[in-house]
C-alpha positions as a Python dict, from the first residue, in 0.01 Angstrom:
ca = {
    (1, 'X'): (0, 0, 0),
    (2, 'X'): (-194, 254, -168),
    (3, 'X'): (26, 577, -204),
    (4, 'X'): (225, 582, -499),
    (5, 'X'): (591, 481, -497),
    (6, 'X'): (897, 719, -527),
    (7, 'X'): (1128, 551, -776),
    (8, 'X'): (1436, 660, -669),
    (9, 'X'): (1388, 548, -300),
    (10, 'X'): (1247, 213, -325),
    (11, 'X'): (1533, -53, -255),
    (12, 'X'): (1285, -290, -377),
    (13, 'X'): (1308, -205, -760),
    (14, 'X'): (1558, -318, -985),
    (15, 'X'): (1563, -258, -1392),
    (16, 'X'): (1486, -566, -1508),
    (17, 'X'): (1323, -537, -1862),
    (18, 'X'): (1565, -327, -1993),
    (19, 'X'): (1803, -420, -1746),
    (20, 'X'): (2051, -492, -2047),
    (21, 'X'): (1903, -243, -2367),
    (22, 'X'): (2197, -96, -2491),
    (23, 'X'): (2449, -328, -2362),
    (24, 'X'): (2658, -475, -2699),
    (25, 'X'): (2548, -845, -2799),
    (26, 'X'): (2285, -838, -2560),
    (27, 'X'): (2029, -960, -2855),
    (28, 'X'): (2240, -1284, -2855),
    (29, 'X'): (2184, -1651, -2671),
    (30, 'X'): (2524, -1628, -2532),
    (31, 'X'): (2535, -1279, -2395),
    (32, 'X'): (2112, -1395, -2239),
    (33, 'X'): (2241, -1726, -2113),
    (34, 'X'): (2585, -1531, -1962),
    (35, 'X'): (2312, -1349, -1774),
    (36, 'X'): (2053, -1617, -1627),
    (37, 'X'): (1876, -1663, -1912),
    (38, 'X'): (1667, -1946, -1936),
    (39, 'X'): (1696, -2041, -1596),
    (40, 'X'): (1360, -1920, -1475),
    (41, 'X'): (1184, -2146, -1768),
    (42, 'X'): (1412, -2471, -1693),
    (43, 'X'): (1313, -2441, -1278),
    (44, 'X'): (915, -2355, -1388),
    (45, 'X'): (828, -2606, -1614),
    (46, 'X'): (978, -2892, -1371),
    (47, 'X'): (862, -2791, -1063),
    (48, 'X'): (537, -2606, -1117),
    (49, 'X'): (200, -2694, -1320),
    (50, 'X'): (59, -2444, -1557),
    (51, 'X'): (-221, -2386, -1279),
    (52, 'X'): (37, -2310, -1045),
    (53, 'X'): (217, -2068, -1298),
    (54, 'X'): (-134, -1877, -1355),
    (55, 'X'): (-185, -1821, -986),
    (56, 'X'): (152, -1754, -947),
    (57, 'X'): (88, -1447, -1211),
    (58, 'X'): (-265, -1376, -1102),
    (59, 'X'): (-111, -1301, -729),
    (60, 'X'): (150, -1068, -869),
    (61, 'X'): (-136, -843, -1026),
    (62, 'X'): (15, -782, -1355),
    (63, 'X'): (-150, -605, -1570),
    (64, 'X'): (-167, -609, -1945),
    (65, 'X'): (48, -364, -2055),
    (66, 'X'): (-89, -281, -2414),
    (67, 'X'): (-275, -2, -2290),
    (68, 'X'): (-652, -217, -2168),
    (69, 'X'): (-503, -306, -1832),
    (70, 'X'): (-684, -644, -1796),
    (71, 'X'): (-516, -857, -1509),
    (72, 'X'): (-282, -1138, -1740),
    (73, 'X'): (-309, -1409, -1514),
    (74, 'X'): (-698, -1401, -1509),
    (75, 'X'): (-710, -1327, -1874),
    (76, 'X'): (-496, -1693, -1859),
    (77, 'X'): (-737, -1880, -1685),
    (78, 'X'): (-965, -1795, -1962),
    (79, 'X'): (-803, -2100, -2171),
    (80, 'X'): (-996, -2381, -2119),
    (81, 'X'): (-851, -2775, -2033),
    (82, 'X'): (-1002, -2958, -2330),
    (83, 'X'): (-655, -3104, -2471),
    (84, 'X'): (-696, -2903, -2864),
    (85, 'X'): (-451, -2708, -3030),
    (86, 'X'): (-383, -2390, -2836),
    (87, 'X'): (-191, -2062, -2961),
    (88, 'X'): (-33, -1746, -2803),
    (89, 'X'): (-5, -1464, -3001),
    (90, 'X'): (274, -1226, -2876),
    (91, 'X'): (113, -859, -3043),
    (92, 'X'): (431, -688, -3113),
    (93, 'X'): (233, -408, -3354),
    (94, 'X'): (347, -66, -3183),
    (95, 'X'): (179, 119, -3393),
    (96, 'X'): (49, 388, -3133),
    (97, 'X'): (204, 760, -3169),
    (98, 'X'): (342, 770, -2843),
    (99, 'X'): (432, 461, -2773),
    (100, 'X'): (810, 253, -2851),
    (101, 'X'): (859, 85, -2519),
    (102, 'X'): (850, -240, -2671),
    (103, 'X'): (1098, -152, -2968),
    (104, 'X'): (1411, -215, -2754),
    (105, 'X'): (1284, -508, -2628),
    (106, 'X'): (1249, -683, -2928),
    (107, 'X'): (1543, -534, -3092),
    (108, 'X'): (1819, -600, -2761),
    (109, 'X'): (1659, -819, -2549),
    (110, 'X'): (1476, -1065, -2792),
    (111, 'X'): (1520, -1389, -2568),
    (112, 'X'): (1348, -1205, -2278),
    (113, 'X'): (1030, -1221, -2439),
    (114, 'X'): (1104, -1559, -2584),
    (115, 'X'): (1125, -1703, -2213),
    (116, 'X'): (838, -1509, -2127),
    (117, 'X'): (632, -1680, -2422),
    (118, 'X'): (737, -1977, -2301),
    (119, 'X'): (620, -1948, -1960),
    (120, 'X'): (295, -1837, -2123),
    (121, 'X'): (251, -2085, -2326),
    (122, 'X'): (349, -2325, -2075),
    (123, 'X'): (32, -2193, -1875),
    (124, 'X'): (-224, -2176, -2145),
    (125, 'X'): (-140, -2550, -2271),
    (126, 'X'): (-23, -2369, -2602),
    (127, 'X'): (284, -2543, -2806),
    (128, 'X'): (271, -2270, -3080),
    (129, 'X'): (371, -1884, -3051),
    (130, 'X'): (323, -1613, -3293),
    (131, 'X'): (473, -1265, -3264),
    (132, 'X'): (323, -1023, -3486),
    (133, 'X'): (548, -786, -3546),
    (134, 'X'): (493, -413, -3686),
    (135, 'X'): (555, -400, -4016),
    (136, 'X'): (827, -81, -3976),
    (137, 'X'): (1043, -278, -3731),
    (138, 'X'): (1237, -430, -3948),
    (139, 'X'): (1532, -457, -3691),
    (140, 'X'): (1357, -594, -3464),
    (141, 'X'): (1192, -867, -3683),
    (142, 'X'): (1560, -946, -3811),
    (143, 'X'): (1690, -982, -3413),
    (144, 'X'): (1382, -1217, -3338),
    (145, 'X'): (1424, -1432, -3648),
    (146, 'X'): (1777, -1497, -3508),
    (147, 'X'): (1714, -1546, -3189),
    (148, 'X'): (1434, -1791, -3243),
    (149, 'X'): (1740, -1976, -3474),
    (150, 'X'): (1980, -1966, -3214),
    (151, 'X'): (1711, -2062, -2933),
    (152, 'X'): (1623, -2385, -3149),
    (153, 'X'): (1953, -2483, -3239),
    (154, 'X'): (2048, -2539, -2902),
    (155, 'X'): (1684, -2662, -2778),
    (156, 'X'): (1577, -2367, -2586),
    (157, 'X'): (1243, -2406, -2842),
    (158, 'X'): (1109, -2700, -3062),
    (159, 'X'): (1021, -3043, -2846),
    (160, 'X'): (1067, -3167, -2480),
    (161, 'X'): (1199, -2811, -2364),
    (162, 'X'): (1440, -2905, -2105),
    (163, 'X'): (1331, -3218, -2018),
    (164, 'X'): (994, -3132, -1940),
    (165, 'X'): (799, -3303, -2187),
    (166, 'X'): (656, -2965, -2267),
    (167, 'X'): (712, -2858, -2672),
    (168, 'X'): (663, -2516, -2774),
    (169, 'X'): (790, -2309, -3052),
    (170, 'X'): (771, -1983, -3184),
    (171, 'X'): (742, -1806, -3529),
    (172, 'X'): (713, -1452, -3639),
    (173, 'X'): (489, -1259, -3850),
    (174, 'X'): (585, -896, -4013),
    (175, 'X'): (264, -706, -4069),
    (176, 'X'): (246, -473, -4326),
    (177, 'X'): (211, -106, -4160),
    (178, 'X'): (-157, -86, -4036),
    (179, 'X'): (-253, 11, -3688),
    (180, 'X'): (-590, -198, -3678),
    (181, 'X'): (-396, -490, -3649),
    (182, 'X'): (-272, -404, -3317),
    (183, 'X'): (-652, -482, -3222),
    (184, 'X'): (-688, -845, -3133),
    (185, 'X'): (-942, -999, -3383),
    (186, 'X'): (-769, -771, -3679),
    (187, 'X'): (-434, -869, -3587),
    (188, 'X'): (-557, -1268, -3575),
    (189, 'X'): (-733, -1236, -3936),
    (190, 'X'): (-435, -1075, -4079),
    (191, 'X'): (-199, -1337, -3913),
    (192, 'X'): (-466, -1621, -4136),
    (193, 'X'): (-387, -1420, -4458),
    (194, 'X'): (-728, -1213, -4416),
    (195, 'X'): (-859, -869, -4402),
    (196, 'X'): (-760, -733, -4112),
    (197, 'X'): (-1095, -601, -3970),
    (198, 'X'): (-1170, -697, -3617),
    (199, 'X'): (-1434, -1002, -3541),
    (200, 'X'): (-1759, -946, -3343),
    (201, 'X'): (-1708, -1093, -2978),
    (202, 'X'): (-1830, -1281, -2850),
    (203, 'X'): (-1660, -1545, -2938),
    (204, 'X'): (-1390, -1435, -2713),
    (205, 'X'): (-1017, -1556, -2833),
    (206, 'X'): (-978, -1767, -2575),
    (207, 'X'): (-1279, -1994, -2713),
    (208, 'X'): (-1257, -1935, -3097),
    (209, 'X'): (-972, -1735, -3146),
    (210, 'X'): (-645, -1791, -3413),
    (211, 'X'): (-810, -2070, -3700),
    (212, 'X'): (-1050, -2114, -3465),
    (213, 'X'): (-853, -2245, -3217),
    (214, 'X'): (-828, -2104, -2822),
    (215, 'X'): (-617, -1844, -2845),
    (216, 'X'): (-464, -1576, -2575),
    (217, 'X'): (-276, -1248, -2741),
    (218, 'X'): (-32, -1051, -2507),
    (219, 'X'): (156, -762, -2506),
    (220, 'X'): (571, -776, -2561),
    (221, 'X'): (609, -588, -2195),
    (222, 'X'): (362, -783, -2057),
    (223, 'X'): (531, -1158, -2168),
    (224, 'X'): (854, -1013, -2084),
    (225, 'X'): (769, -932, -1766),
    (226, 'X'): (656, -1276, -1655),
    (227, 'X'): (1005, -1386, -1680),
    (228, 'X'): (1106, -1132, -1344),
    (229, 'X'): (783, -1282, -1167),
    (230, 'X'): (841, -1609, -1157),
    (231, 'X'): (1183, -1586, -1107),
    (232, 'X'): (1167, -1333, -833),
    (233, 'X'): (801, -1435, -736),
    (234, 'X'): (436, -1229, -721),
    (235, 'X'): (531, -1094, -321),
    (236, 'X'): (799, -932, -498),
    (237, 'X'): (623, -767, -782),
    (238, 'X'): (318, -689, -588),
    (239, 'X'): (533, -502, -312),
    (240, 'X'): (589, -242, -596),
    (241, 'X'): (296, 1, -717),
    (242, 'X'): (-41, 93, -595),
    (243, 'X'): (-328, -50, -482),
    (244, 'X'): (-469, -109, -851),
    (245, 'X'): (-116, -101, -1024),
    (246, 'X'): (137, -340, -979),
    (247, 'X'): (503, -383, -1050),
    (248, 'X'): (736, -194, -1248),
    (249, 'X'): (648, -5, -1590),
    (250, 'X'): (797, 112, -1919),
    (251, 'X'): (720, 519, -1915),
    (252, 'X'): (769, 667, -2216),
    (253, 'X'): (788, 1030, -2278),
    (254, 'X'): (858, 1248, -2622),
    (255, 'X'): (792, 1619, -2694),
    (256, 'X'): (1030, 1900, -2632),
    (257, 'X'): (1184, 1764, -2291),
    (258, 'X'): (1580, 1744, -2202),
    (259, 'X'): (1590, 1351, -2223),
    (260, 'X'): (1279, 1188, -2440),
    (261, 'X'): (1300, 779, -2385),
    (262, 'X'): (1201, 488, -2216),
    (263, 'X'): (1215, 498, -1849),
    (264, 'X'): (1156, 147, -1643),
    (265, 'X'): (998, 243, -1314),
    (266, 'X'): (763, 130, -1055),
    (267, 'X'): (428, 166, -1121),
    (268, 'X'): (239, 500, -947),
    (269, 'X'): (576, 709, -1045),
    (270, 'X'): (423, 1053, -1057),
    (271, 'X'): (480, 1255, -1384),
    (272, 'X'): (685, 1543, -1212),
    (273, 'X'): (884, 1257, -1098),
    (274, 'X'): (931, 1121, -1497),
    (275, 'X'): (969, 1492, -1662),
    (276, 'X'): (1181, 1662, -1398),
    (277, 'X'): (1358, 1387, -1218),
    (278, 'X'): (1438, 1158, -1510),
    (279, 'X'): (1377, 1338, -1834),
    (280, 'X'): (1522, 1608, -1751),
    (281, 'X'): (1223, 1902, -1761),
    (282, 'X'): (1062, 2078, -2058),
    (283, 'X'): (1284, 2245, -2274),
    (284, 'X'): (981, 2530, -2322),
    (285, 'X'): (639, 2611, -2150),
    (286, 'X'): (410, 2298, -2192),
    (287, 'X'): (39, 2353, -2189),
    (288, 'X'): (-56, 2005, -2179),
    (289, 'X'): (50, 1613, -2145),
    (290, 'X'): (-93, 1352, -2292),
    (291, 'X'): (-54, 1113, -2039),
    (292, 'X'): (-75, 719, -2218),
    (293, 'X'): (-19, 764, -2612),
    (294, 'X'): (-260, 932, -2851),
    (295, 'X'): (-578, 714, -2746),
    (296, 'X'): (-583, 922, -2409),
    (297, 'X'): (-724, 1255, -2307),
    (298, 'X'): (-469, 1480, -2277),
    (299, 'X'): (-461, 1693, -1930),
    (300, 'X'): (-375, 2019, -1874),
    (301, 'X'): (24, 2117, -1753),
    (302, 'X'): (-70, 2178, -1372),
    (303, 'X'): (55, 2040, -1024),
    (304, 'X'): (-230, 1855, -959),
    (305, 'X'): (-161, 1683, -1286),
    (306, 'X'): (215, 1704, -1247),
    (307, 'X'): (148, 1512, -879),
    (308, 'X'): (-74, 1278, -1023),
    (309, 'X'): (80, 896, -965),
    (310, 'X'): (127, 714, -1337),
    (311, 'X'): (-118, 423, -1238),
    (312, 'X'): (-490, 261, -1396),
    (313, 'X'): (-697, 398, -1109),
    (314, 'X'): (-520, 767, -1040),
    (315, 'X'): (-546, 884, -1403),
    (316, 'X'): (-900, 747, -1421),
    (317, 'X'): (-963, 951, -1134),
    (318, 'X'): (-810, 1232, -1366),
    (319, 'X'): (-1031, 1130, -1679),
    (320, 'X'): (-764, 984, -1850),
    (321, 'X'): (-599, 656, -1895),
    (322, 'X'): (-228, 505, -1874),
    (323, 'X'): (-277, 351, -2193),
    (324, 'X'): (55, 229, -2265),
    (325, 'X'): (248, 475, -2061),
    (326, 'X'): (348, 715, -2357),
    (327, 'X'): (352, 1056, -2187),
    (328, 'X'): (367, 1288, -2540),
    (329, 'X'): (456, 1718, -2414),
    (330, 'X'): (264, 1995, -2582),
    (331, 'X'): (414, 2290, -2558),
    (332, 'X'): (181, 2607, -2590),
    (333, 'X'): (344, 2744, -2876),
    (334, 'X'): (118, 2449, -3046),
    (335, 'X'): (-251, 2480, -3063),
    (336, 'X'): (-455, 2207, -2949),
    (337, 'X'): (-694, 2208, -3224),
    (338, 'X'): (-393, 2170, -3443),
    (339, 'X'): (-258, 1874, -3260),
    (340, 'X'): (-616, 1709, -3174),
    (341, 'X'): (-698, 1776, -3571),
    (342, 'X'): (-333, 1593, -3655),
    (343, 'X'): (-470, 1296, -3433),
    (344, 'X'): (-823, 1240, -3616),
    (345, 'X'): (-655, 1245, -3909),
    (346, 'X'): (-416, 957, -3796),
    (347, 'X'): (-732, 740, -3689),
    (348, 'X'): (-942, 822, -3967),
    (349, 'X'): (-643, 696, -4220),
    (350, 'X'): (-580, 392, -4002),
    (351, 'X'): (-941, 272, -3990),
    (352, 'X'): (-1031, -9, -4177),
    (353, 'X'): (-1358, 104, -4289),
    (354, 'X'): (-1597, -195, -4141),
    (355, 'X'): (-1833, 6, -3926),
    (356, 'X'): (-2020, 296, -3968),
    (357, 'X'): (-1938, 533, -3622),
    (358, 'X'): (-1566, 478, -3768),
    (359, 'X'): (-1587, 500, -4120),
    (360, 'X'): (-1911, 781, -4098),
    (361, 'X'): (-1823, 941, -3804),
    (362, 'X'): (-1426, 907, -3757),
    (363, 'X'): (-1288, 947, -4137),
    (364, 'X'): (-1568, 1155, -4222),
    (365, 'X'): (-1792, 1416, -3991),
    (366, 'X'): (-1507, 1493, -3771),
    (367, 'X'): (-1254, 1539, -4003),
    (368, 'X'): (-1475, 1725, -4193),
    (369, 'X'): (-1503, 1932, -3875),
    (370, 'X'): (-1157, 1987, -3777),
    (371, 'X'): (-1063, 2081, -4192),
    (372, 'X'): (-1338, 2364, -4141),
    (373, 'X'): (-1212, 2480, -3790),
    (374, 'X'): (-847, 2436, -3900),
    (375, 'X'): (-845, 2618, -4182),
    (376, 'X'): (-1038, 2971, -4065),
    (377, 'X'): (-1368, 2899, -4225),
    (378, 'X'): (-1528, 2751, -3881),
    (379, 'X'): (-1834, 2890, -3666),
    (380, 'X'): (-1964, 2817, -3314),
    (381, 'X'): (-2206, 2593, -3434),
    (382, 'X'): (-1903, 2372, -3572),
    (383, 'X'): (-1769, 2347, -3225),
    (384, 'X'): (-2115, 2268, -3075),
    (385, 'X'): (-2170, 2009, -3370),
    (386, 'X'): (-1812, 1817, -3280),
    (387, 'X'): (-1911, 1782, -2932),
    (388, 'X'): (-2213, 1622, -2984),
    (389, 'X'): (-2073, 1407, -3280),
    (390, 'X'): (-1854, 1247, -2998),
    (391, 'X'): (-2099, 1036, -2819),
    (392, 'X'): (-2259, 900, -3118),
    (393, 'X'): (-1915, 753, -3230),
    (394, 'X'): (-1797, 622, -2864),
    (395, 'X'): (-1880, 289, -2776),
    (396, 'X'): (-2058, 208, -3094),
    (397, 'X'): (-1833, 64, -3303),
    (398, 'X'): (-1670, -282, -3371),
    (399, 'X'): (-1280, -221, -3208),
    (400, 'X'): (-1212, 37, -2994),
    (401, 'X'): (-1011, 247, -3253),
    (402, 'X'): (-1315, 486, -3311),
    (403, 'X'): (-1292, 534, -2912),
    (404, 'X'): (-953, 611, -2958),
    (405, 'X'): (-1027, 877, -3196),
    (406, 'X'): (-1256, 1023, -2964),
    (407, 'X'): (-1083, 1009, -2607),
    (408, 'X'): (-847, 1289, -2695),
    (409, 'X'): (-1118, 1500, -2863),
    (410, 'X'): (-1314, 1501, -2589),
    (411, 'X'): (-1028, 1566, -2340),
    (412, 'X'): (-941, 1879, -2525),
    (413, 'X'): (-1293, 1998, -2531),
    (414, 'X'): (-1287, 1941, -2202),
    (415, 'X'): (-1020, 2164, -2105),
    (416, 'X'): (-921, 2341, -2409),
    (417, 'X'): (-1245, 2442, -2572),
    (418, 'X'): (-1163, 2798, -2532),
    (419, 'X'): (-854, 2767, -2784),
    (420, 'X'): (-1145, 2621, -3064),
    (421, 'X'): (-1384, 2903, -2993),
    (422, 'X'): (-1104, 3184, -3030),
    (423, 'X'): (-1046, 2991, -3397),
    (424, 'X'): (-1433, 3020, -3504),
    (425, 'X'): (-1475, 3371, -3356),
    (426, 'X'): (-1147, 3509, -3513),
    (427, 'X'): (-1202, 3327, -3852),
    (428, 'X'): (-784, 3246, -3833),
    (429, 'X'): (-631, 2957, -3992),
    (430, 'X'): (-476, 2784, -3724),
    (431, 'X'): (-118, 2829, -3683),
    (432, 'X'): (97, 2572, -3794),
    (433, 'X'): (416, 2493, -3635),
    (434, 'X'): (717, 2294, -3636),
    (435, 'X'): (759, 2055, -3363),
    (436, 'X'): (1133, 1985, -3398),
    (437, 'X'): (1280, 2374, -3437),
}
């Protein structure tokens, strides 16, 4: 198929990730195992071999759903055959304003993603997991540590998992607050008690990754939703979504809107559908959405853009990117230089400093910029000297977190430039406002 799916009239979705957030006990082995649980992992590691599993996901077309969009199972067959030590590294730092989808998972439906690390690890020949948790979830941390207690107490981890002669356990690591470590290589030093500053690749994880091991790092949605796939199998997942963008999806959305949460939905959902039909509508005039957490360009509040289907190849089309599906509303009483100059100063803190275009460019020159346009004392030139700062920062550094800081620049420049020039020409301040009046 290759239009995008309406939500509410597709008998072929079901919630199934947070098919039981907010449901009381649903964090515990009991409540999971009351409800399936398990069952998919007992029936997959007898009857199927980690090739089959991989194929099994590769036909599905998932998608990583940490915001890159890489296909999981191919990203799987990465791991090579050569009988070592393997990990999998669960990457449970949400650290991206915009983004909590994987929050509730962690914190109510913990054993989901344990099963799902299992299956993974099944696949990749791993027998150790790690889940690297963000330092701020402290709930969530707590609910995993229990559940990985309760899960080996009564041998859903540690050796010979139900008979299979497959052994695989799981341990979790709390980081300690910094959004580089939600980048691969930073969050794999950090987890071996280094700096976390992201590794030059290649080496790819998946030859030298974790101690220098092979090594595959998901997302929390994306593990989780292996469990569904192989229970209800890749014809069923693939039926949902676009051409390009498979399955069902965690849409968030925050900002002044009736209902702000966590929406599970097939992929290619259009945002009208997720504002109007399921959040509720804008509680004021929006200007603009920023359509996949801060890391994307944010698009102006039109129907085109309202009609647009929530999927890897339509906002691409739109120059954006889903990202990790965190649709953030801007209403207009907010300028956007305010809110793009709030965002560089969020990257610039969080990088870690290794790389010039980042350290020069991010946390210096364009802050720099925005403090001098912000504050009244800003000319044309400024304007002209931010746009062509951009390209000399994109693509040029170690980890894509100097991209990041740049995507949503240039997306503003793109279609808000004319609220920076009436700054420079007017020599105002720009107006700051509170967000939650």
């Amino acid at each position: 198929m290759t239009g995008p799916i309406v939500s509410g009239r597709d008998p072929r979705f079901e919630k199934t990730l947070y098919a039981h957030v907010g449901q009381e006990g649903s964090w515990t082995l009991d409540y999971y195992l009351k409800h399936g649980g398990y069952e998919t992992a007992k029936r997959v590691l007898k009857e199927k071999t980690p090739e089959e599993v991989i194929e099994e996901v590769k036909r599905s077309g998932l998608r990583g759903r940490g915001g890159a969009g890489f296909p999981t199972g191919v990203k799987w067959s990465f791991m090579p055959k050569d009988g070592k030590q393997h990990y999998l590294i669960c990457n449970a730092d949400e650290s991206e304003p915009g983004s909590f989808k994987d929050r509730y998972i962690l914190e109510d439906v913990p054993h989901l993603l344990l099963e799902g690390m299992i299956l993974a690890g099944y696949a990749i020949r791993a027998t150790v997991g790690y889940i690297y948790v963000r330092g701020e979830y402290r709930k969530a941390a707590d609910r995993l540590e229990a559940a990985i207690r309760e899960a080996r107490t009564r041998g859903y981890l540690g050796e010979n998992l139900f008979g299979s002669g497959f052994s695989f356990d799981v341990h979790v690591h709390r980081g300690a607050g910094a959004y580089i470590c939600g980048e691969e290589t930073a969050l794999m030093n950090s987890l071996e008690g280094l700096r976390a500053n992201p590794r030059l690749k290649p080496p790819f994880p998946a030859q030298s990754g974790l101690w220098g091991k092979p090594t595959t790092i998901n997302n929390v949605e994306t593990l989780a939703s292996v469990v569904p796939i192989l229970e209800r199998g890749a014809d069923w997942f693939a039926s949902m979504g676009t051409e390009q963008s498979k399955g069902m999806k965690l849409y968030q959305i925050s900002g002044p809107v009736r209902r702000p949460g966590v929406y599970e939905l097939p992929m290619g959902t259009t945002f009208r559908e997720l504002i109007y039909d399921w959040a509720g509508g804008p509680l004021e005039p929006i200007q603009a959405l920023i359509p996949g957490g801060s890391s994307t360009p944010p698009l102006p509040f039109t129907d085109e853009v309202l009609d647009t289907p929530m999927s890897y190849e339509h906002l691409q089309a739109q120059g954006s990117m889903l990202g990790t599906g965190g649709v953030i509303l801007i209403p207009e009483r907010v300028s956007m230089v305010d809110a793009m100059w709030n965002v560089t100063r969020f990257y610039a803190h969080e990088s870690c400093g290794k790389c010039t275009p980042c350290r020069e460019g991010v946390a210096g020159f364009m802050v720099n910029l925005f403090a001098k346009i912000g504050s009244g004392e800003g000319e044309e030139k400024d304007v002209e000297n931010l746009e062509a700062l951009l390209p000399l920062i994109e693509g040029r550094s170690f980890c894509p977190l100097a991209d990041a800081a740049v995507w949503p620049v240039k997306g503003s420049l793109k279609h808000f430039k004319d609220q920076y020039l009436a700054l420079v020409r007017e020599k105002k301040p720009v107006p700051r406002v509170n967000l939650w009046r």
